[in-house]
C-alpha positions as CSV (number, residue, x, y, z in Angstrom):
1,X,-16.0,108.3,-1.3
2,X,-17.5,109.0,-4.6
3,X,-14.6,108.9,-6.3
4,X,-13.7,105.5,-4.9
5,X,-17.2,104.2,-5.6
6,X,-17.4,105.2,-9.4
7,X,-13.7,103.6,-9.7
8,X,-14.8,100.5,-8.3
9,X,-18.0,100.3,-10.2
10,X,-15.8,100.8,-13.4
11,X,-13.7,98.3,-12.7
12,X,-16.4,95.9,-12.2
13,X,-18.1,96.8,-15.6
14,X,-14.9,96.8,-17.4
15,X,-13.1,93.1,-15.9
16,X,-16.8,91.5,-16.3
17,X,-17.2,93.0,-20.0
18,X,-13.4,91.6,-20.7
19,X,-13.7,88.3,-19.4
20,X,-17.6,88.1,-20.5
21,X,-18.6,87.6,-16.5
22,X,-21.6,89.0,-15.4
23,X,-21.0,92.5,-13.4
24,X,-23.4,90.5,-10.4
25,X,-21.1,87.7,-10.2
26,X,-17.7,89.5,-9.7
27,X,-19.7,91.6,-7.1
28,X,-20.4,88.4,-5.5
29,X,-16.9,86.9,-5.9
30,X,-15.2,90.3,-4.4
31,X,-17.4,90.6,-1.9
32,X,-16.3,87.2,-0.4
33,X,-12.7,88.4,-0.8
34,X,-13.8,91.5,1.3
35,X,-15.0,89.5,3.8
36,X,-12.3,86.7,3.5
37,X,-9.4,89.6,4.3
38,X,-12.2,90.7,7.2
39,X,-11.7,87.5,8.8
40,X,-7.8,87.4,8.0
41,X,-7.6,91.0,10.2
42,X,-10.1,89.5,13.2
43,X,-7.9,86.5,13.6
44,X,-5.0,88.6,13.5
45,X,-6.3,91.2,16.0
46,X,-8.6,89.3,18.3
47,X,-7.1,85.9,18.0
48,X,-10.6,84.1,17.3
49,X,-11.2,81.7,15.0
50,X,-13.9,82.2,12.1
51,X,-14.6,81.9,8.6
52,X,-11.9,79.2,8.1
53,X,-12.0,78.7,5.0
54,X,-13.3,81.5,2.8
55,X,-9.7,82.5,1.9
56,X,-10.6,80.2,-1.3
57,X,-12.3,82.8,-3.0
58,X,-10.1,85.3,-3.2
59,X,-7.9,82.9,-5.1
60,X,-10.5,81.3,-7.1
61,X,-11.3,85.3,-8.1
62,X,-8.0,86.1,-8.8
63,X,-7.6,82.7,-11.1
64,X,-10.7,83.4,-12.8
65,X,-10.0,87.3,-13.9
66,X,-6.5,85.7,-14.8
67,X,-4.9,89.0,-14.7
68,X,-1.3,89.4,-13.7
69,X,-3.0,91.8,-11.1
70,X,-4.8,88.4,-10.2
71,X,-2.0,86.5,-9.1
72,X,-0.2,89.1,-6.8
73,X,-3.8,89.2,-5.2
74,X,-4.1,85.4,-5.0
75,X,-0.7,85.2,-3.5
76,X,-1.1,87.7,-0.8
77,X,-4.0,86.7,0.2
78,X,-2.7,83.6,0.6
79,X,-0.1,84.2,2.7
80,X,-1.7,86.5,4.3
81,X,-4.5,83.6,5.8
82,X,-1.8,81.1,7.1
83,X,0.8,83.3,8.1
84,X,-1.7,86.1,10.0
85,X,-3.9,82.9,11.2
86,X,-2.7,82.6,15.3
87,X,-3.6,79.2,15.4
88,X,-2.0,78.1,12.0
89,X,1.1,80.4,12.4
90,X,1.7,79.0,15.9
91,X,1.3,75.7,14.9
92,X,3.3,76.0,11.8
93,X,6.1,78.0,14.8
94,X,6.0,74.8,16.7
95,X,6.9,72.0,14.9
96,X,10.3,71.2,13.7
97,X,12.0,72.6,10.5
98,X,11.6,69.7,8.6
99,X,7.9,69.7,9.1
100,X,7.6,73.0,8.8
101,X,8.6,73.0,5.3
102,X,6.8,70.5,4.4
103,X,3.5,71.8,5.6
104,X,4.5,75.4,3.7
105,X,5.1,73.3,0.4
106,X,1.7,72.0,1.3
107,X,0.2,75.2,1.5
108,X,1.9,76.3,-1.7
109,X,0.3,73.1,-3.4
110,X,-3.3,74.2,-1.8
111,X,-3.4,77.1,-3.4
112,X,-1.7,76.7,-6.6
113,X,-4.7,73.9,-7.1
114,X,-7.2,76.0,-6.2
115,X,-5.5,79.1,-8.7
116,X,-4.9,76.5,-11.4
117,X,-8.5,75.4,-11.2
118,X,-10.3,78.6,-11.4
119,X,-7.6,79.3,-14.6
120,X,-8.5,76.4,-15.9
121,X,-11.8,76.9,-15.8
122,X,-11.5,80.6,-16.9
123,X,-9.9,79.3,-20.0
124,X,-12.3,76.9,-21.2
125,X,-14.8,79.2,-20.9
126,X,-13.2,81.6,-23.0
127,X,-12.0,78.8,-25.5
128,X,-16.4,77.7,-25.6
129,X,-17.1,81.3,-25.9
130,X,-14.7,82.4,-29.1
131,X,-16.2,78.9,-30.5
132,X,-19.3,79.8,-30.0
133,X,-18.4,83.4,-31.7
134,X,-16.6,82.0,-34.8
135,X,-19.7,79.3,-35.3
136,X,-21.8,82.9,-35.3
137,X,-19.7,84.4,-37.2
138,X,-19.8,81.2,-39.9
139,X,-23.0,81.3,-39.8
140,X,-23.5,84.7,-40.6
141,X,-21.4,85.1,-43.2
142,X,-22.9,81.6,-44.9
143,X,-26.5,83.3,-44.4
144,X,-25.5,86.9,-46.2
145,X,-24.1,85.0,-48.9
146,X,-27.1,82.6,-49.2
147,X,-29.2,86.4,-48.7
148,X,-27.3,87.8,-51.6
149,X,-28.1,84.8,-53.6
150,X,-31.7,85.1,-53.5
151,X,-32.1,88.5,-53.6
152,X,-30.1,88.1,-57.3
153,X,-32.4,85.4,-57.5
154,X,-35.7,87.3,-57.5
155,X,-33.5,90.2,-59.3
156,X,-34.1,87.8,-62.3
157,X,-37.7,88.7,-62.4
158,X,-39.0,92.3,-62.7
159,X,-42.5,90.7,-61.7
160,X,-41.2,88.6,-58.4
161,X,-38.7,91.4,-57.2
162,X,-39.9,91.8,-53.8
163,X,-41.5,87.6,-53.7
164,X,-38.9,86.5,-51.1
165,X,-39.1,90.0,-48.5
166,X,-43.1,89.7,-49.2
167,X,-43.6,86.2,-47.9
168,X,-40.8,86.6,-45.1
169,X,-43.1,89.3,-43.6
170,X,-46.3,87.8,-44.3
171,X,-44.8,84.7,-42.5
172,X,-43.8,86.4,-39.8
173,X,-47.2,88.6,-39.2
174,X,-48.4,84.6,-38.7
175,X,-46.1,83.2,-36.6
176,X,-46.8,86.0,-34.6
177,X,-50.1,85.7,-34.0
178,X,-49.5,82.5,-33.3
179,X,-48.1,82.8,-30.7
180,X,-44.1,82.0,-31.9
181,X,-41.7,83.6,-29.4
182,X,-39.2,86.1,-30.7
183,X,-36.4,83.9,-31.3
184,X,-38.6,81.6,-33.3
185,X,-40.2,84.5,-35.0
186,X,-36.9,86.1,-36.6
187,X,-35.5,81.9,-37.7
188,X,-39.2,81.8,-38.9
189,X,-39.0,85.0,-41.2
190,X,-35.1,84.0,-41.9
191,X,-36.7,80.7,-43.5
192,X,-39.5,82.3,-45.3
193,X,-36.7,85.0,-46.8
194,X,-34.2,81.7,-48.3
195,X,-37.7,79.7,-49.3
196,X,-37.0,79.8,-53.0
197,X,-33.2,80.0,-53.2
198,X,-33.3,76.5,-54.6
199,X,-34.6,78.2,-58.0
200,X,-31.0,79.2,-58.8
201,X,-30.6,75.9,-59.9
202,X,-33.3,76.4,-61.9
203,X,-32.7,78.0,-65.9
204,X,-33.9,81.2,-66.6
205,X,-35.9,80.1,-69.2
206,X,-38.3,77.9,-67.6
207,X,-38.7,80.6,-64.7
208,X,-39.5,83.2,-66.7
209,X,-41.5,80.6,-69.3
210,X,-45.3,82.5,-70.7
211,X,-48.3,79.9,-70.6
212,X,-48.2,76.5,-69.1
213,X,-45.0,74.2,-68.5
214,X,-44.6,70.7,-69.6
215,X,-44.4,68.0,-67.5
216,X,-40.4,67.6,-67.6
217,X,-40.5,71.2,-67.0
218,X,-42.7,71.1,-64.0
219,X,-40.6,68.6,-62.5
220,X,-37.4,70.4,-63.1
221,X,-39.9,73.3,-61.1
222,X,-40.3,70.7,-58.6
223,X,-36.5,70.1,-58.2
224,X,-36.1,73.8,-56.5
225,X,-36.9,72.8,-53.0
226,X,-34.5,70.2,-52.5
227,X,-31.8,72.1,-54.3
228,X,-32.6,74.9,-51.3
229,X,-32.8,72.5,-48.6
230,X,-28.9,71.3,-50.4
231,X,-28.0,74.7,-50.0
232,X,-28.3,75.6,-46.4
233,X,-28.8,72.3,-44.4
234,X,-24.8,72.2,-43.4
235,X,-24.9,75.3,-42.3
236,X,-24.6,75.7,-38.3
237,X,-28.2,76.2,-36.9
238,X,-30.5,76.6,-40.1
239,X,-31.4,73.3,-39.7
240,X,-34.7,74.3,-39.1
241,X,-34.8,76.3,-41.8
242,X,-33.4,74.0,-44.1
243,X,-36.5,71.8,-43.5
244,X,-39.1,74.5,-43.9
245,X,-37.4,75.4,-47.1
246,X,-37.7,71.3,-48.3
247,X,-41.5,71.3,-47.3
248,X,-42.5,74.7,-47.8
249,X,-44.8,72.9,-51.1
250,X,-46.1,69.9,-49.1
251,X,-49.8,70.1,-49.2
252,X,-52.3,69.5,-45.8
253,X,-53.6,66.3,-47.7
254,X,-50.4,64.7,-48.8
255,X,-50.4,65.3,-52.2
256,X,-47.3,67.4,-52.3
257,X,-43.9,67.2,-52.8
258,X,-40.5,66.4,-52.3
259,X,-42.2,63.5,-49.8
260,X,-46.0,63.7,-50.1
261,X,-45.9,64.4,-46.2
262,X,-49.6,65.0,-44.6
263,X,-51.1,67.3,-41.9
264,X,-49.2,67.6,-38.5
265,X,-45.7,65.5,-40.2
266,X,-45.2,68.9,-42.1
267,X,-43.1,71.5,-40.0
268,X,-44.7,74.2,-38.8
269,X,-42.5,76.9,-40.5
270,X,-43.0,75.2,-44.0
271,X,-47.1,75.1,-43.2
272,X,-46.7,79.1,-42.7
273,X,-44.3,79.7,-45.5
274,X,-47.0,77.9,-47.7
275,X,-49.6,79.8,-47.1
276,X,-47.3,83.3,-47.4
277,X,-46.2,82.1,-50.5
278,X,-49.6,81.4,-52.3
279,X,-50.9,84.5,-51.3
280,X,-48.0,86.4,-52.4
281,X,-48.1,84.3,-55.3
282,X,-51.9,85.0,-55.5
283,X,-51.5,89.0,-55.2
284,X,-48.7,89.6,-57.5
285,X,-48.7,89.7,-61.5
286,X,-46.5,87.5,-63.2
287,X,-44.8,87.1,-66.3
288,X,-48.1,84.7,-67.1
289,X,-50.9,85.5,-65.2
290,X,-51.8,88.7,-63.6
291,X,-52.8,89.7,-59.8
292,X,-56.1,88.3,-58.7
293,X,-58.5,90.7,-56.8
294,X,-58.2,90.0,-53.1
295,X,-61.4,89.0,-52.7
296,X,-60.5,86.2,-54.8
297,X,-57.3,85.5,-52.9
298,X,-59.9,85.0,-49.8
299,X,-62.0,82.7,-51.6
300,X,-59.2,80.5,-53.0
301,X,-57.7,80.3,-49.4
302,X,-61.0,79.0,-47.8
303,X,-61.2,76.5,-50.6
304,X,-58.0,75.5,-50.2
305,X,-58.2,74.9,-45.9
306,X,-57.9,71.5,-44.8
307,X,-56.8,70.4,-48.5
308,X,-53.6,72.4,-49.4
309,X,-53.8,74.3,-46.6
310,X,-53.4,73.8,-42.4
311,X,-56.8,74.8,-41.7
312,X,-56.0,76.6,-38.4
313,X,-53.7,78.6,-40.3
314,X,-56.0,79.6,-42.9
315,X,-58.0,81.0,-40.2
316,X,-55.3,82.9,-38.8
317,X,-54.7,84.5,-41.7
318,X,-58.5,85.4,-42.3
319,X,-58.7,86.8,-38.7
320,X,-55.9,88.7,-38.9
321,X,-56.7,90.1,-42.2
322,X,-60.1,91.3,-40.7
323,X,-58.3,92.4,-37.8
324,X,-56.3,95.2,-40.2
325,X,-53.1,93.1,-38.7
326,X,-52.3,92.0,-41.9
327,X,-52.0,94.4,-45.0
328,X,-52.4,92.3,-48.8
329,X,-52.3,94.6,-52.0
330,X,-52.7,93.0,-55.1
């Protein structure tokens, strides 16, 4: 009985793993098909007349696993409900030959319908799932080479090595507390990690440029968050990311850029990435300045509430920092 039972369960696993059905459904499926040749042996050995119809699922089972196992299954079973049926069979028995056949080509039709349908239906599932796959797979594959850009990208800079990993985690310790679900939460840190890939459209030189920048250079500066947004907005499901990474330098009271958006109209994920990013920013030397003190980086951040900053997170970033939730080093 063991034996038979650990076969069966394997069976189960394995078909519902192949065909990407759920191990619960085909139990559900089979056991109608239990109980659909049940009623197929009471009619034949009692002569009563019960579960009509349930017959169907065998078939439908058999046309969904789509196995060549499948069909033999669907066809038996078949035959075996009209022709073990008393009340069909003798019915079928009594009418005249020319009927007869064309209530069996009937039956034939029946079932091939119901077969082709659950086919059918098995194959556009598979068809939506491998789409589904290759988008993922697209995407993927667009994302590591995006990944790979901006890691060269920070590469560039012995000062801003780790810039794009630091504010993809402080970004994420935010969103976390929060309250961002995990899904959001990993698309929220993904975001935060391709924030300043639009600076490889921007010249070494005026990156890595000692003292101030003129204004023409400033503006090329400025360019960088578009030329991100450019960079990852056609790809399948970043297109949330794509707008945090246009508005991750729009400022609380409208006086940043690309569109000098204000308050609530900036997204939520460029609000956080922000905030990450000035304190990074903040902590870090650079090629012109050096790290400020965190006590300064505290300071500036209360200033800059409710002006640069959404206020609400400033004070989750405060809090948290208190709370020894969220670690900043100069």
């Amino acid at each position: 009985m063991n034996l038979f039972e650990n076969f069966f369960e394997n069976y189960i696993n394995e078909v519902g793993e192949r065909r990407g059905i759920h191990s619960n459904v085909l139990n559900v499926y089979l056991l109608l098909a239990l109980i659909s040749l049940l009623d197929i042996l009471v009619r034949g050995v009692f002569d009563q007349l019960i579960l009509d119809y349930l017959y169907i699922f065998p078939i439908i089972l058999a046309g969904f696993v789509s196995q060549k196992i499948g069909f033999i299954v669907s066809l038996l079973t078949t035959l075996m409900s009209f022709y073990v049926n008393p009340i069909l069979r003798s019915y079928i028995l009594n009418i005249d030959k020319y009927n007869r056949d064309i209530e069996l080509w009937a039956v034939i039709l029946v079932t091939s319908i119901y077969f082709l349908i659950a086919l059918i239906s098995n194959m556009l599932i598979k068809k939506n799932r491998a789409a589904r796959q290759n988008q993922d797979r697209l995407k993927e594959t667009l994302l590591k080479t995006t990944s790979s850009l901006s890691k060269a990208l920070d590469s560039r800079d012995r000062y801003t090595g780790n810039h794009s990993s630091n504010v993809a985690q402080i970004s994420f310790t935010i969103g976390k507390e929060l309250g961002l679900s995990s899904k959001e939460l990993y698309r929220l840190k993904r975001a935060a990690y391709l924030h300043d890939v639009g600076k490889i459209g921007i010249s070494d030189i005026i990156l890595n440029k000692e003292g101030s920048l003129s204004l023409a250079e400033y503006n090329l500066i400025k360019q960088h968050s578009e030329i991100g947004y450019q960079i990852i907005k056609d790809i399948p499901g970043l297109e949330k990311e794509a707008r945090a990474v246009r508005y991750h330098h729009e400022r609380w009271d409208g006086s940043g850029y690309p569109d000098g958006l204000a308050e609530k109209d900036i997204p939520l994920w460029a609000r956080i990435i922000s905030v990450a990013d000035s304190i990074d920013a903040m902590i870090s030397r650079r090629i012109y300045k050096e790290a400020k003190p965190i006590e300064e980086v505290i300071k500036e951040l209360k200033l800059s509430a409710n002006s640069q900053f959404d206020p609400e997170i400033v004070e989750v970033v405060l809090t948290t920092y208190n709370q020894g939730k969220l670690y900043l080093s100069s």
